[in-house]
N, C-alpha and C positions, 0 to 999 in steps of 0.2 A: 469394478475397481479391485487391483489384486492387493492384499496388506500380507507384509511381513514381517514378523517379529524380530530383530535383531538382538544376539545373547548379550553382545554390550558394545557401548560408546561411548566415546568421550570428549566432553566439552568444556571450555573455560573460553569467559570473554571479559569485557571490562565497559564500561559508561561511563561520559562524561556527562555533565553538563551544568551550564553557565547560563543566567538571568542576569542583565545588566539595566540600567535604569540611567541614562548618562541624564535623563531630563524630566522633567515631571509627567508629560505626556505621550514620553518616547520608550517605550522598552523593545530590546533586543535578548533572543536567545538563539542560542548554540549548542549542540549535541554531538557528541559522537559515539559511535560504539565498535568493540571488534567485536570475534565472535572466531576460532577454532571449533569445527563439530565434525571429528569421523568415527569411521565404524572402529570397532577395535577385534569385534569378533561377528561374525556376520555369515553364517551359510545360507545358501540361497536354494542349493538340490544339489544331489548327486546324479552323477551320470555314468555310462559303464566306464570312461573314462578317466573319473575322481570329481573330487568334491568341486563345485562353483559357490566360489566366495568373496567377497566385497571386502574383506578385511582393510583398512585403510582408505576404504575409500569416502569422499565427502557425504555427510550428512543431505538432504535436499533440501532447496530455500533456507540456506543458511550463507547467506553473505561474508566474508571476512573482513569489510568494512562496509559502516552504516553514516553515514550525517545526515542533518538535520540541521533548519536553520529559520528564524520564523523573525519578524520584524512588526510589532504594531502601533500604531501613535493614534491618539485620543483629539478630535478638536472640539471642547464646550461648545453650545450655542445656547445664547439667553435664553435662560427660564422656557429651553427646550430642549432637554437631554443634549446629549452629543454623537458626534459622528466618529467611526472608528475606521480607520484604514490597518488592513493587515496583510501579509505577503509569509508565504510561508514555502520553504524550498525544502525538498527531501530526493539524498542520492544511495545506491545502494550498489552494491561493488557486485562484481559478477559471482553468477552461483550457476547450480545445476538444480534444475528440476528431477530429476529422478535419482532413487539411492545407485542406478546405473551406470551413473556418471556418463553417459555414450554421448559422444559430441552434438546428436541430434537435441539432444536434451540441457544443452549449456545454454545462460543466459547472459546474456553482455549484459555489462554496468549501466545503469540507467537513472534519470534524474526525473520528478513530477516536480511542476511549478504550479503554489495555488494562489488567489487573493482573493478578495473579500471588500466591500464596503459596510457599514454595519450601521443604521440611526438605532439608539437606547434611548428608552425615558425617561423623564430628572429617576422616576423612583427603581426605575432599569427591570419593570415588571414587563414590559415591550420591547422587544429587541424585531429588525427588519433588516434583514441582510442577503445581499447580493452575491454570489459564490460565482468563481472562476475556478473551476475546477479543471487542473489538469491542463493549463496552457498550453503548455509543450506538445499536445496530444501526443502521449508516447500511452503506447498498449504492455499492461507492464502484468506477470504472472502472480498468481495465487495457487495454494493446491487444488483442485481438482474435487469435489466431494459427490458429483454425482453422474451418472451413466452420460458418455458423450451422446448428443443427437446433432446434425447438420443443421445450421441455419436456414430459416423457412419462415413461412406466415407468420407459426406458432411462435418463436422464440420471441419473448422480450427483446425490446430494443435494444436495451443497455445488460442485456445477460452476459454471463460470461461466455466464452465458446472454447473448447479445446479438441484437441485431434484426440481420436478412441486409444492412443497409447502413449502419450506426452504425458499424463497423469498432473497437467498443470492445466488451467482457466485462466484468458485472459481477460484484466480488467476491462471498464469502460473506457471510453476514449473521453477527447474531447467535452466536459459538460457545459453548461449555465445555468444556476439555480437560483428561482428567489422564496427567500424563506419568511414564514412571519411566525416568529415564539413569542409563548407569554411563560412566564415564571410566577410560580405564584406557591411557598413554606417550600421553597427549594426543588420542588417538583417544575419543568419546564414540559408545557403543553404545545405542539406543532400544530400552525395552522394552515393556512391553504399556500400550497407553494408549485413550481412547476419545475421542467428540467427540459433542455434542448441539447442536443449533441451529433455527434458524427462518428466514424472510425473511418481512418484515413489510410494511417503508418501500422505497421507491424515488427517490434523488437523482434530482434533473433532468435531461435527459442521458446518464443512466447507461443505456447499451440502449436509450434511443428512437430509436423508428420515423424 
């Protein structure tokens, strides 16, 4: 992995966000965020040529727009904890994976869709919840933090993978998880749970060559 120091850059963004309750058992939130991040001074090397410099150019995984939107409602059941249904949507405006900005390296706008079913106990020390991870199945990037190897026996199922010069990892695809937590002086302890999935699609950018 190659790092470089950049002398400076410059960023300003702004967040929103909104919790609504229009019902006792219904709340709804909303987010949004910008985000401005470029180089401002940036050499990369000299060549007999002159200087190669980045000046102006985009920060990496820095989106210029972020939303978020998540939705959960609550049903009691007698003198049996209750059931929670939750849906939660997250979109993220295009960006580039490398400080190179080179088209190889641009990611299209992309959206992950999650839900959830969730039974809690009256004293909510038990929680058992069903995860839909990533509906959409879209394969969406992350930085990159260790040496690329080609997919094989070896890799994790669900690891990330990128090409040796994208400097980006794409997530997992597709999941299903079921979980069972106990909570117990604020500490929440995980107990036996599983995960099935697939990759299917591949965003633009994400891991290319």
């Amino acid at each position: 992995m190659r790092v470089k120091n950049a002398g400076k850059a410059s960023i300003a963004g702004a967040e929103l966000e909104l919790t609504w309750l229009p019902a006792g058992h219904l709340a709804l939130h909303l987010g949004y965020g910008y985000l401005r991040a470029r180089f401002d001074d940036f050499l990369v090397g000299t060549l007999a040529s002159g200087e190669i410099r980045r000046d102006g150019y985009h920060l990496p995984h820095t989106p210029r727009h972020s939303l978020n939107a998540a939705a959960s409602y609550s049903i009691p059941l007698p003198d049996d904890g209750r059931i929670r249904l939750q849906a939660e949507y997250a979109w993220n405006d295009e960006q580039f994976l490398e400080s190179s900005n080179l088209p190889r390296t641009f990611q299209d706008a992309y959206a992950v869709f999650n839900a959830s079913v969730a039974w809690i106990s009256p004293d909510e020390s038990w929680k058992v919840t069903a995860w839909g991870k990533n509906l959409g199945d879209e394969l969406t990037p992350t930085p990159a933090t260790a040496s690329w190897a080609p997919p094989g026996p070896t890799t994790p199922r669900h690891a990330p993978t990128a090409s040796p010069s994208s400097g980006a990892a794409c997530n997992a695809s597709q999941r299903v998880l079921l979980e069972l937590s106990r909570v117990r002086l604020g500490r929440r302890r995980r107990g036996r749970g599983g995960e099935r999935g697939g990759s299917r699609r591949r965003s633009r950018g994400c891991g290319a060559a």
